[in-house]
C-alpha positions in Angstrom: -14.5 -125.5 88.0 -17.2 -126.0 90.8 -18.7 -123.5 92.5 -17.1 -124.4 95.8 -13.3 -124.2 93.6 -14.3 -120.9 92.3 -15.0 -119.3 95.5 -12.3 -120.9 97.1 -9.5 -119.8 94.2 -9.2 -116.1 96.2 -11.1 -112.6 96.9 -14.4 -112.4 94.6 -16.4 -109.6 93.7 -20.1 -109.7 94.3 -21.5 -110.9 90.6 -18.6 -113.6 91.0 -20.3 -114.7 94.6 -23.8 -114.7 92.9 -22.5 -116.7 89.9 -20.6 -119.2 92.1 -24.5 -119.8 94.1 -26.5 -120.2 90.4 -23.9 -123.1 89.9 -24.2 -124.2 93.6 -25.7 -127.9 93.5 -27.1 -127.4 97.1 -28.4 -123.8 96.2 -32.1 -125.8 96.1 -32.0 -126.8 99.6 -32.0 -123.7 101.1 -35.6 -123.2 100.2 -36.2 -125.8 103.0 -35.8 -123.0 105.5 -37.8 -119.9 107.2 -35.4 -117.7 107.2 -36.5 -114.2 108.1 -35.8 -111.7 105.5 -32.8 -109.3 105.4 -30.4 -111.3 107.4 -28.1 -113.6 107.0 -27.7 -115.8 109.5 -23.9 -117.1 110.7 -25.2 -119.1 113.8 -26.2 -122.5 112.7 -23.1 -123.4 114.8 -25.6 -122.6 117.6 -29.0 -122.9 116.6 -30.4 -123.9 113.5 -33.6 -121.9 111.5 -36.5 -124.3 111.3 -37.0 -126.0 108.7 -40.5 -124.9 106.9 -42.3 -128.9 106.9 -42.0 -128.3 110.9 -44.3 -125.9 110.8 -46.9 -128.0 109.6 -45.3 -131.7 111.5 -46.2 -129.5 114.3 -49.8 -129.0 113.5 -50.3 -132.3 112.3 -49.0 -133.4 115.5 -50.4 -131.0 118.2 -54.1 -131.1 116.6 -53.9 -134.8 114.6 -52.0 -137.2 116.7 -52.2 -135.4 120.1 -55.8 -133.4 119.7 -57.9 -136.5 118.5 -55.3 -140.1 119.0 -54.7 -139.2 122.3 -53.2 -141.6 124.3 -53.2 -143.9 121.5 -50.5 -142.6 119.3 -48.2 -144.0 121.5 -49.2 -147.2 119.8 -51.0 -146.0 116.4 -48.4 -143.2 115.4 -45.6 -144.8 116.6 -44.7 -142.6 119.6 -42.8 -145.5 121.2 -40.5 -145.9 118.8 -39.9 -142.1 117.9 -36.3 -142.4 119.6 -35.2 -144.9 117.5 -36.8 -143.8 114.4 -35.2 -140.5 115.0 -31.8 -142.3 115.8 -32.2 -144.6 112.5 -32.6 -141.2 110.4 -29.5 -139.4 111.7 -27.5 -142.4 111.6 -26.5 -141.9 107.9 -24.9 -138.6 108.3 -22.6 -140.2 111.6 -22.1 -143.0 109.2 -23.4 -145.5 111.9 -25.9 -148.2 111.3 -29.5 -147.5 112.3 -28.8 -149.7 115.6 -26.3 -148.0 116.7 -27.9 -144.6 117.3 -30.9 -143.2 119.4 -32.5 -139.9 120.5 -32.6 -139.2 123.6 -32.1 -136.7 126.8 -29.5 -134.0 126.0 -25.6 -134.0 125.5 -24.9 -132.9 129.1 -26.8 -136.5 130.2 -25.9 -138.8 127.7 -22.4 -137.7 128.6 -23.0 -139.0 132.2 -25.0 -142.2 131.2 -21.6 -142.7 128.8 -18.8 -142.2 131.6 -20.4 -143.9 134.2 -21.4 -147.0 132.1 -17.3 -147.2 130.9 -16.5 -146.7 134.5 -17.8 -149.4 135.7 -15.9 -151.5 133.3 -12.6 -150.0 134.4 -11.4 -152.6 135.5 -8.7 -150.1 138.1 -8.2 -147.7 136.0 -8.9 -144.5 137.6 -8.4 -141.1 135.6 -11.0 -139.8 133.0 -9.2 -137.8 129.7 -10.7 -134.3 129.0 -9.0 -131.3 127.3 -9.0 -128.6 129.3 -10.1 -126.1 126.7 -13.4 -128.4 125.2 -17.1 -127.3 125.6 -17.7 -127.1 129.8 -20.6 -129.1 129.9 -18.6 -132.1 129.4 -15.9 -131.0 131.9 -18.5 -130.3 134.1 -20.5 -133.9 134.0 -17.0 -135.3 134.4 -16.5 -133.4 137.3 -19.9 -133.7 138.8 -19.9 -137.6 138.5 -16.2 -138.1 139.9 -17.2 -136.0 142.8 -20.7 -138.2 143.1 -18.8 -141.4 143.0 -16.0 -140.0 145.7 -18.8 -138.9 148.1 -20.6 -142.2 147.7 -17.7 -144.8 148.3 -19.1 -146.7 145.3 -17.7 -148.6 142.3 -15.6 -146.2 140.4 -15.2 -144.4 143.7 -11.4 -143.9 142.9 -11.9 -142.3 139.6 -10.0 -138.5 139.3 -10.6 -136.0 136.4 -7.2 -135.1 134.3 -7.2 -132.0 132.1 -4.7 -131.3 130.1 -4.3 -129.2 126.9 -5.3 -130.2 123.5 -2.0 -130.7 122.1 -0.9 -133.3 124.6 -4.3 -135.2 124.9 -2.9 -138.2 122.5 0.3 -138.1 124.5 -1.9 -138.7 127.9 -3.9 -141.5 126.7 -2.0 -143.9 128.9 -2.2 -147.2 131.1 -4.5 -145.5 133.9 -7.0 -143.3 131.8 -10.1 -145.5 132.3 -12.1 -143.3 129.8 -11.5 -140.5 127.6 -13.7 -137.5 126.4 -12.9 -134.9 123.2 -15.2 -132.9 120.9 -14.0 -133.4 117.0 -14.5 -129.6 116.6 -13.5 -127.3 118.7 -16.3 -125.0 119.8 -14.1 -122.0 120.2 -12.2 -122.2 117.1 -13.9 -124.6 114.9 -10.4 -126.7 114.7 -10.9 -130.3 114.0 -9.5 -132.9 115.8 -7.9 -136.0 113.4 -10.5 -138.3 114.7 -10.0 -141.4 112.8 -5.6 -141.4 114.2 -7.1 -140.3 117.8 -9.6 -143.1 117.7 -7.2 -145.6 116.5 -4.0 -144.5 118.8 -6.6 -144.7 121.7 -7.8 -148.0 121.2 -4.6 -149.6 121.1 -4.0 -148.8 124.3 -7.1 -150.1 124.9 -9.1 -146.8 126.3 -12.7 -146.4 125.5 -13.0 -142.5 123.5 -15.8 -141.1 123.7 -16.4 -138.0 120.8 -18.7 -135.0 121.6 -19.7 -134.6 118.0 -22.3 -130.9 118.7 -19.8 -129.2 116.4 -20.0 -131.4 113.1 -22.6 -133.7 113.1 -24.9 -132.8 110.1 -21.8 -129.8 108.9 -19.1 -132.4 108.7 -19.5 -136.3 106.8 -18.5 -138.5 109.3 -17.9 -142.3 108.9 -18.2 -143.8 112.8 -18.1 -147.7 111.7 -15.2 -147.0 109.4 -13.1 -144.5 111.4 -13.3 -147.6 115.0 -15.5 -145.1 116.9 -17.0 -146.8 120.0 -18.8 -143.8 121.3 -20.0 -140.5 120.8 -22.6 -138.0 121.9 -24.6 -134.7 120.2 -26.8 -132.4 119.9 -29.3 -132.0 117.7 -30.2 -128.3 118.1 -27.0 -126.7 116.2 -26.6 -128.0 112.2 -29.0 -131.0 112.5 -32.2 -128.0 112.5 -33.8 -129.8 115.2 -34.8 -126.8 117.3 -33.5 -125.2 120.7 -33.5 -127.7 123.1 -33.5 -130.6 120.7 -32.8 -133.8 122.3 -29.5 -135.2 122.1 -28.3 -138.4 120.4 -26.0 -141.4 121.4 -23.7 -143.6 119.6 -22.4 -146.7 121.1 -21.0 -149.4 118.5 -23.7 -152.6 118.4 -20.5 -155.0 119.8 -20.0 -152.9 123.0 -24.1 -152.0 123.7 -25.1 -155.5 125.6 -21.5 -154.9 127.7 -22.7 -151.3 129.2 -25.2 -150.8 131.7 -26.6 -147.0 131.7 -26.1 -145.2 135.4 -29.4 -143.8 135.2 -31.6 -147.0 134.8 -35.3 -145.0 134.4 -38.4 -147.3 132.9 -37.8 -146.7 129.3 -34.5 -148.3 129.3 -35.9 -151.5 131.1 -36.6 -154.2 128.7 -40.4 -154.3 129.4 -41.2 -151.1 130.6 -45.0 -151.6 131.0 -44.6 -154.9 132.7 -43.9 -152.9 135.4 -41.2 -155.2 136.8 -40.1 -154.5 140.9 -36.3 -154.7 139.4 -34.4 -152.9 136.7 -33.5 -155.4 133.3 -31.9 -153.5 130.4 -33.2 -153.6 127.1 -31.1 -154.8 124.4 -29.8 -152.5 122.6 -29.4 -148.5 122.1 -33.2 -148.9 124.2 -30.9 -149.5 127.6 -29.9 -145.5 127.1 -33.3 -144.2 127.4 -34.2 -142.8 131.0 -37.9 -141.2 131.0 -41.0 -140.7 128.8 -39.6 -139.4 125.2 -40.4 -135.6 124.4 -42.6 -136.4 121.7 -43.0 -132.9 120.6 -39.0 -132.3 120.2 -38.1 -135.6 118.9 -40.9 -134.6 116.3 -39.0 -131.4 115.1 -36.0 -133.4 115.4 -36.8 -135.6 113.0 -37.9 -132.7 110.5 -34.7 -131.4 111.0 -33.1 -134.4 109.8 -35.0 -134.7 106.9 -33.8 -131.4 105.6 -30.8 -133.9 104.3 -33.0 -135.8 101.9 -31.2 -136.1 98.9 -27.8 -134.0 100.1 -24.2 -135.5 98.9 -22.0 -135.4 101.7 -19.5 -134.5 99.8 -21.2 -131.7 98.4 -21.6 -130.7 101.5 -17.8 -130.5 102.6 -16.8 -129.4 99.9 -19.1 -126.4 100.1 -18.0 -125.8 103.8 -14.6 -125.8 103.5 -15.2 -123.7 100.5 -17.2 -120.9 102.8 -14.3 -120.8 105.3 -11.9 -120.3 102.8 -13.5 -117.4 101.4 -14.5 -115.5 104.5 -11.2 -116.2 106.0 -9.6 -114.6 102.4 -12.3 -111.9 102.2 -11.3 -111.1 105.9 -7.3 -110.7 105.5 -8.2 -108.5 102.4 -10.9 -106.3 104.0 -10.4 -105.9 107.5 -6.7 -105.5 107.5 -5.9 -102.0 109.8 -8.9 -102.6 111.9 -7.8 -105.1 114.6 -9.1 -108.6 113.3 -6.7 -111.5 113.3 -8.5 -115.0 112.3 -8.4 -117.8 115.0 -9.7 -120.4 112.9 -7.1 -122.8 110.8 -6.2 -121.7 107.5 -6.7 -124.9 106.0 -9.6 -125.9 105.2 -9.0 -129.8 106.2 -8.4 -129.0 109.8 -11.8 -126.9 110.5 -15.1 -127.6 110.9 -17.7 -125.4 109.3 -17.3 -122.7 111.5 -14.5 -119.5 111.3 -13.6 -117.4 114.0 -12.2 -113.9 114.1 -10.3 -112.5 117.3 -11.3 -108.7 118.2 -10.5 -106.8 121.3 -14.2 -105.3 121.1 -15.5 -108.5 120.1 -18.8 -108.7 122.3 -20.0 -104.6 120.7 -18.7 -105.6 117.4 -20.6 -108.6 117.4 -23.5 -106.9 118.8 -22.8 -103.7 116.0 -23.4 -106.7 113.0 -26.9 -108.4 114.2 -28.3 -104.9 115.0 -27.7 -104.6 111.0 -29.2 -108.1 110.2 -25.5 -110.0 110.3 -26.5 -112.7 113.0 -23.4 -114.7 114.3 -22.0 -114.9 118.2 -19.2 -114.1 120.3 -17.4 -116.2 122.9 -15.2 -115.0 125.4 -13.1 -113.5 125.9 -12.6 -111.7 122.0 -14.0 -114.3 119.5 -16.3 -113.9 116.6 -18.1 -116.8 115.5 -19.6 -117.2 112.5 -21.2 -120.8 111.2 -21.4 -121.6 107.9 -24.2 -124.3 107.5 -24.0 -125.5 103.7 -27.1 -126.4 103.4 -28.6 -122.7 103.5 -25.7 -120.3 103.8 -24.9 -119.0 100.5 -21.5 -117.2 99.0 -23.2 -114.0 98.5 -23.8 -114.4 102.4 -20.2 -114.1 103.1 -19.2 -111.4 101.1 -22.0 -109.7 102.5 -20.9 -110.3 105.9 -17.4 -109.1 106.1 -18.6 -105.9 104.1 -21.0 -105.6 107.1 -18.0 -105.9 109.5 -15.7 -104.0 107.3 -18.5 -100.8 108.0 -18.9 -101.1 111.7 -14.9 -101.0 112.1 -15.0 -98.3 110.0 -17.6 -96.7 111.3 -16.8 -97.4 115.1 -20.5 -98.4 115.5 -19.3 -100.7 117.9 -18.6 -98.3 120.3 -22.4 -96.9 121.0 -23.2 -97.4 124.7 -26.1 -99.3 123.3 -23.9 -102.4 122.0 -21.5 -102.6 125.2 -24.6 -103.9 127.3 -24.2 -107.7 127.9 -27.1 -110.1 127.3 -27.3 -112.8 129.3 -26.9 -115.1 126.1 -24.0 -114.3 124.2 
C-alpha cells in the first residue's frame, strides 16, 4: 500500500502520519523550499513559499546579468525570449506544447486580451458565459470590457454579460453565447469542474471556452491538447512558486493563434518590435499576446518556480493531493465534531482540487486563532476556511497537525480574543 492509500484508508495517529511521509516518494521535494520553521503552511492555494535556487537566480540576476550585462542581456542572457522560455517550461504540467503557452501580464489582462480577441470573431453572437459564483476578477474584466465596448459603439458593441449559477452553466452554453469563461476549480470550495465533458459539450455548439486555470495549474495534471481545450489563462503566484505578483500565463491552441488578434496591441506583440513600424502587425504566434517590456525580474522567479517540478510524476502528485484532502476532511469529521465545523469541500476526492474548505460561523477569528499559533491557511467570506494542500511540500504529519491546532482553539475559544476579531485588509 502507498503512502497516499495508507493515509487515505481512514483517521491515523501521528507515528502512522510520519510513517506514511518516510514512504512518501515526493517527501525529497520538499527540501526545495524556505519554509520558515514551526509552521505549516496551508496557503499554497494563495501564495506559494519560494523556492531556495531563487534566492540565488536572484543574485545571479540582479548583480550578474543586470549589475555588469546591462542592456545587453536582452540579447546575451536571453531576456527576449524569457516569456516564452518560461511558457515552454510550464507547458508540461498544462499538458500543452511549448508553442502553445507564454508568460505574460497577469490573469485579470490576459483575460481581456482573451474575450476581446473571441469577440471579434463572434460573428453576432452577443452574450459572454460566466458563473456567477467564479473568482471576481474574471467577472469583473467581463464586465468592464462589455461596458467599454457599449460606450464606444465598436465591434462587439452588442455584447451583454450572462451570469448564471454553476449548475446550469453547461445547460446555457447556447446559440448566442459568443464566448464562455469558467475556472476548473472553484476558488471558494476547491470543487472541480469536469473539464474535459464541459470542453467537449461546448465546442459542439461551437463556443470558444475559455478555463481560468489559478486553482490547479501546477496542484492538478492537466492534459489541454488531449482534453480539446482552446484556451485558458493563470497565475503563476499560487502552486506554480513563482512569487506574489507572478506574471500570468496564456494558452491558446497553435490552430486558433494566427485567427486572434490581441485587443491590446503594445510593441512586444508586433512582429518586429524594434523595427519600429508606424502600424501594428502581429507576431506569429503566442508573441501576438505580449503587450509591454517583460518583467524580467518576475518572469525570472517564475521560472525557478517552475523548475521546482523537475523530476515530479504527475501522478504522484494527484494522487498525493487527493490523498491530503481525504485525510483532513476524515481527521476533521472525527475531531471537530460538537464544535461548529461542517466541510464545504466535496467528499470525493475526484471532484476537488487540492484545496479543502471548512465552513465556521467565526471563521475570520478562528482562522486568525490558527496562524497566530503557526497554522497559516485563509478565510473567504463569508465563513470559509481554506486550507491548500500543495504536494510538493505539504506533508501528512502537516495535516494532522493542523486539525489538532483547530481542534484546541475551538476548544479553547481562543478565537474569541478581541485581538483575532480585527480584520486585515488581506484576508
Amino acid at each position: 500500500m502507498s503512502a497516499a492509500e495508507k493515509a487515505a484508508s481512514g483517521p491515523l495517529g501521528r507515528e502512522a502520519l510520519l510513517e506514511c511521509d518516510r514512504a512518501d516518494p515526493l517527501a525529497r521535494f520538499r527540501d526545495r523550499f524556505r519554509l520558515p520553521e514551526g509552521v505549516l503552511y496551508l496557503d499554497g492555494n494563495s501564495l506559494g513559499p519560494p523556492p531556495r535556487a531563487m534566492m540565488e537566480r536572484a543574485e545571479r540576476l540582479i548583480a550578474g546579468e543586470w549589475g555588469e550585462d546591462l542592456i545587453a542581456s536582452w540579447n546575451r542572457n536571453g531576456w527576449f525570449r524569457l516569456p516564452e522560455r518560461v511558457g515552454a517550461r510550464l507547458a508540461p504540467l498544462l499538458g500543452a506544447g511549448e508553442d502553445e503557452v507564454i508568460a505574460a501580464d497577469s490573469v485579470s489582462v490576459n483575460l481581456f486580451k482573451l474575450l476581446g480577441a473571441l469577440l471579434r470573431l463572434a460573428g453576432g453572437r452577443g452574450v459572454v458565459l460566466a458563473d456567477e459564483g467564479d473568482f471576481p476578477t474574471d467577472r469583473y474584466m467581463a464586465e468592464g470590457l462589455v461596458r467599454f465596448l457599449e460606450a464606444g459603439g465598436v465591434e462587439g458593441g452588442g455584447a451583454r454579460l450572462r451570469l448564471v449559477p454553476a449548475e446550469d452553466f453547461e445547460g446555457e452554453i447556447g446559440p448566442e453565447v459568443a464566448v464562455a469563461l469558467l475556472s476548473q476549480v472553484d476558488f471558494r470550495s476547491g470543487r472541480m469542474r469536469d473539464l474535459r465533458r464541459l470542453t467537449r459539450a461546448a465546442r459542439e455548439r461551437g463556443v470558444p471556452l475559455i478555463w481560468d486555470l489559478s486553482h490547479s495549474a501546477g496542484a492538478v495534471p492537466l492534459r489541454l491538447r488531449e482534453d480539446g481545450v482552446e484556451f485558458a489563462v493563470g497565475c503563476g503566484y499560487k502552486y506554480l512558486n513563482g512569487g506574489p505578483g507572478a506574471p500570468g500565463f496564456l494558452y491558446v491552441a497553435r490552430e486558433r493563434q494566427d485567427a486572434l488578434q490581441s485587443p491590446l496591441t503594445g510593441w512586444m506583440g508586433h512582429s518586429h518590435p524594434f523595427a519600429f513600424a508606424a502600424g501594428y502587425q502581429p507576431a506569429p504566434g503566442m508573441r501576438r499576446f505580449l503587450v509591454g517590456t517583460p518583467p524580467i525580474l518576475s518572469l525570472a522567479a517564475f521560472e525557478e518556480g517552475l523548475r521546482s517540478f523537475e523530476g515530479v510524476d504527475l501522478g504522484n502528485l494527484r494522487e498525493k493531493s487527493e490523498a491530503l484532502g481525504d485525510l483532513f476532511l476524515c481527521l476533521a469529521e472525527e475531531r471537530l465534531s460538537g464544535f461548529g465545523v461542517t466541510a464545504a469541500s466535496p467528499r470525493e476526492a475526484r471532484e476537488r482540487g487540492s484545496q479543502v474548505s471548512l465552513r465556521h460561523p467565526d471563521a475570520y477569528p478562528v482562522m486568525q486563532a490558527l496562524i497566530a499559533r503557526g497554522v497559516v491557511g485563509d478565510f473567504r467570506e463569508p465563513d470559509l476556511l481554506r486550507f491548500g494542500l500543495a504536494p510538493l511540500y505539504v506533508r501528512y504529519r502537516d495535516i494532522g497537525d493542523a486539525v489538532e491546532a483547530l481542534r484546541q482553539v475551538l476548544a479553547g475559544g481562543e478565537h474569541r480574543e478581541p485581538r483575532f476579531r480585527k480584520r486585515n485588509p488581506v484576508t
